[in-house]
C-alpha positions in Angstrom: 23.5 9.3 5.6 20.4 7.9 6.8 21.3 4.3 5.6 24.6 4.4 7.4 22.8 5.6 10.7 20.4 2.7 10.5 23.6 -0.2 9.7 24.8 1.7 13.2 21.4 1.0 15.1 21.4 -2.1 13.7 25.1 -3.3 15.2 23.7 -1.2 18.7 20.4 -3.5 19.3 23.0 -6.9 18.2 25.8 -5.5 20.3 28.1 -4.9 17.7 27.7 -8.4 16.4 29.7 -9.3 13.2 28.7 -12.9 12.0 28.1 -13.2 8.6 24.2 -13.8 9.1 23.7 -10.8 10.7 26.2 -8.7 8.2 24.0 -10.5 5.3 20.9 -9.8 6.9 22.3 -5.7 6.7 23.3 -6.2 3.6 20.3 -7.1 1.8 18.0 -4.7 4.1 20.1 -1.8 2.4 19.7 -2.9 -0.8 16.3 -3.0 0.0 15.9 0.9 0.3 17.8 1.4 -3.3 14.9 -0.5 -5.0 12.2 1.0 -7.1 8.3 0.7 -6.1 5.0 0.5 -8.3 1.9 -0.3 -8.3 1.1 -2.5 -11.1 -2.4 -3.1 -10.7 -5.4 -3.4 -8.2 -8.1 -6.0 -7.4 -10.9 -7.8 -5.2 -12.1 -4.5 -4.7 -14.9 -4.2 -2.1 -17.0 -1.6 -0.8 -19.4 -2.3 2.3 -18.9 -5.8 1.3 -19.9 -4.8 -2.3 -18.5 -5.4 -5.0 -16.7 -2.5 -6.4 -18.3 -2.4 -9.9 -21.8 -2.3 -8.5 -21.0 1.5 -8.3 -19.5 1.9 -11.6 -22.7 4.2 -12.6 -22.2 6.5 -10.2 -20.6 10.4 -10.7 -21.2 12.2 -7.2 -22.0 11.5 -3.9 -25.7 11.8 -4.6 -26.0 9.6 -6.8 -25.5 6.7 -3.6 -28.9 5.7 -3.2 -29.0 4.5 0.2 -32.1 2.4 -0.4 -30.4 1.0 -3.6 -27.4 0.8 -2.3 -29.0 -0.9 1.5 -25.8 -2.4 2.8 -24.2 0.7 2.3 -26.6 2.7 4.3 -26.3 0.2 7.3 -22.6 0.8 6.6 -23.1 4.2 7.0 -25.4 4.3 10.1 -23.1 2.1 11.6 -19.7 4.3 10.8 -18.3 2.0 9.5 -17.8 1.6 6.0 -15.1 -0.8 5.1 -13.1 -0.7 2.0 -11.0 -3.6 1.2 -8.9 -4.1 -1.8 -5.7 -5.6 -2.8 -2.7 -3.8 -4.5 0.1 -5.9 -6.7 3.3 -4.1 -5.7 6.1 -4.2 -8.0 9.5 -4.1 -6.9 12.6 -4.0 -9.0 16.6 -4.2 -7.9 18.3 -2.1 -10.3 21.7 -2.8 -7.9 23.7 -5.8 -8.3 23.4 -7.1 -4.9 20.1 -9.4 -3.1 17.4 -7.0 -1.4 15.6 -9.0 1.4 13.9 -7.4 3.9 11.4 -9.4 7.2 8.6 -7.0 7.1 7.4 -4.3 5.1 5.4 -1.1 6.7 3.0 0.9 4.5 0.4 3.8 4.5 -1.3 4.8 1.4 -2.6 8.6 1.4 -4.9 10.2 -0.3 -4.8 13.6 -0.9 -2.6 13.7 2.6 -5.4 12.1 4.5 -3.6 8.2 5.5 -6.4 6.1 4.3 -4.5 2.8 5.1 -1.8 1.7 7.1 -0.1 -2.0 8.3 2.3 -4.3 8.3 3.0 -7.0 5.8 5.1 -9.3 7.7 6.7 -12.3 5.6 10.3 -12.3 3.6 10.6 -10.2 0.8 13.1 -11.1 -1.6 14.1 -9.3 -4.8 17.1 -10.7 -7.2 19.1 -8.1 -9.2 19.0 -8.2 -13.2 15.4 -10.1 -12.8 13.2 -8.0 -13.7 10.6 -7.1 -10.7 8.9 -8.9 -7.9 5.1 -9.1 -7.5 4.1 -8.4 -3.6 0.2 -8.7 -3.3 -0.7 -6.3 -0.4 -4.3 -6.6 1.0 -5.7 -3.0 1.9 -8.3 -3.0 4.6 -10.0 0.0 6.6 -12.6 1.9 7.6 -13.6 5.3 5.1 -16.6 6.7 7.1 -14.5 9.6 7.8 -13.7 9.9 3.8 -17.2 9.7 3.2 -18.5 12.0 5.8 -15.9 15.1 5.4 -16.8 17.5 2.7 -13.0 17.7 2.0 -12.4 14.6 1.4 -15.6 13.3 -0.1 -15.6 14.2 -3.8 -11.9 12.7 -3.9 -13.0 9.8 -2.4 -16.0 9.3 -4.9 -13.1 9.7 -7.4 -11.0 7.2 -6.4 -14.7 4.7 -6.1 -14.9 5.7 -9.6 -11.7 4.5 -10.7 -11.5 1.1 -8.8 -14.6 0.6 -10.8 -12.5 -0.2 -13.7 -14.9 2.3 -15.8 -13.6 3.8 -19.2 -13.2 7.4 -18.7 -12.7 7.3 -15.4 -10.5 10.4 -14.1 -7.2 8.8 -12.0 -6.6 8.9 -8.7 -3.3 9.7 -7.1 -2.8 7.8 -4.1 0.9 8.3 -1.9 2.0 5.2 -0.9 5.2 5.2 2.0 6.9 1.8 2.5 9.4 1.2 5.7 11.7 -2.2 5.4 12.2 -3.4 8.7 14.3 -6.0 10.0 14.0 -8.6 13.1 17.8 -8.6 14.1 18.9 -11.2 17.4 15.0 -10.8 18.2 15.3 -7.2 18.1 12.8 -4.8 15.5 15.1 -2.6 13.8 13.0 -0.2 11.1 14.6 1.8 8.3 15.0 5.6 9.0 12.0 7.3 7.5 10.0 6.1 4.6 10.4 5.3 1.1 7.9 7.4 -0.9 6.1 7.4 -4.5 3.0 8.6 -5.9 0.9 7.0 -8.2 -2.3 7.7 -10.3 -5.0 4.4 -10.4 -6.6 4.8 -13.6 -9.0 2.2 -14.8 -6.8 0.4 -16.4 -5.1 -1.0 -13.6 -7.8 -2.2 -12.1 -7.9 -6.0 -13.0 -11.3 -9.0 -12.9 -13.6 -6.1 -15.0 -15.7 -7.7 -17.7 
């Protein structure tokens, strides 16, 4: 239902154009939303312009020591703390038709609390009966907050612990939501709601650890 509302919207912003680019263009954006999403692995994981292994010793929050840890302090004194990493999205067509999309919106939860949130904005293209597409998404934003609520914090630490790469690291679930949208006659036309999954970052999947 949802999909057949948006190819409606769609034809409404082009005024009811029917030219096969545009029809094509509809086409693969549907497909689009039938594909399947993973994360297949993370890297160039920083922390307060860290790298993210310099805190692979660490268990709890007290065991940041600012004054080993100086950059971080600043970070902290500051408010802002960034965390930047990038994610290798997999995305596979199991239909038989192209999926192609303009741009791609995400936010990445965890534990319901958004941690990032953007736009990748470049074609997408995923061939059926190809196996999956590799999309390297760079993850950038600010996790004061993370750090500073006693909610949040020992999940946080958790997650640190697991983009660490460390053996015996206890996973991470992260939500991820992905919106396709389309640039139709000039015109931004986003899917109806988002595309969901979960997934849990284990050290494994974190890649460059010697």
């Amino acid at each position: 239902m949802k999909k057949n509302i948006w190819i409606f919207v769609i034809f409404a912003c082009t005024g009811f154009m029917t030219g096969c680019g545009v029809s094509k263009q509809v086409s693969d954006a549907k497909t689009f939303g039938d594909c399947k999403y993973d994360i297949a692995s993370v890297d160039s994981v920083y922390l307060a312009g860290m790298d993210i292994r310099e805190f692979r010793n660490i268990k709890s929050f007290s065991d940041l020591d600012l004054a080993r840890y100086p950059r971080l302090g600043l970070a902290m004194l500051r408010k802002d703390i960034p965390l930047n990493l990038r994610v290798n999205l997999d995305i596979t067509n199991p239909t038989k038709k192209r999926a192609a999309i303009n741009q791609l919106e995400y936010k990445v939860l965890l534990t319901q609390n958004e941690i990032f949130s953007g736009f990748l904005s470049q074609l997408i293209e995923v061939m059926p009966g190809t196996g999956s597409t590799r999309v390297p998404v760079r993850l950038n934003a600010n996790v004061y907050q993370l750090i500073n609520n006693d909610q949040t914090r020992d999940e946080f630490i958790n997650m640190v612990m697991s983009l660490t790469g460390k053996a015996g690291s206890k996973p991470s679930k992260l939500i991820v939501k992905v919106k396709p949208t389309l640039d139709i006659a000039g015109k931004q036309v986003n899917y109806p709601g988002y595309i969901t999954f979960e997934k849990e970052i284990t050290a494994e999947m974190v890649t460059g650890i010697k």
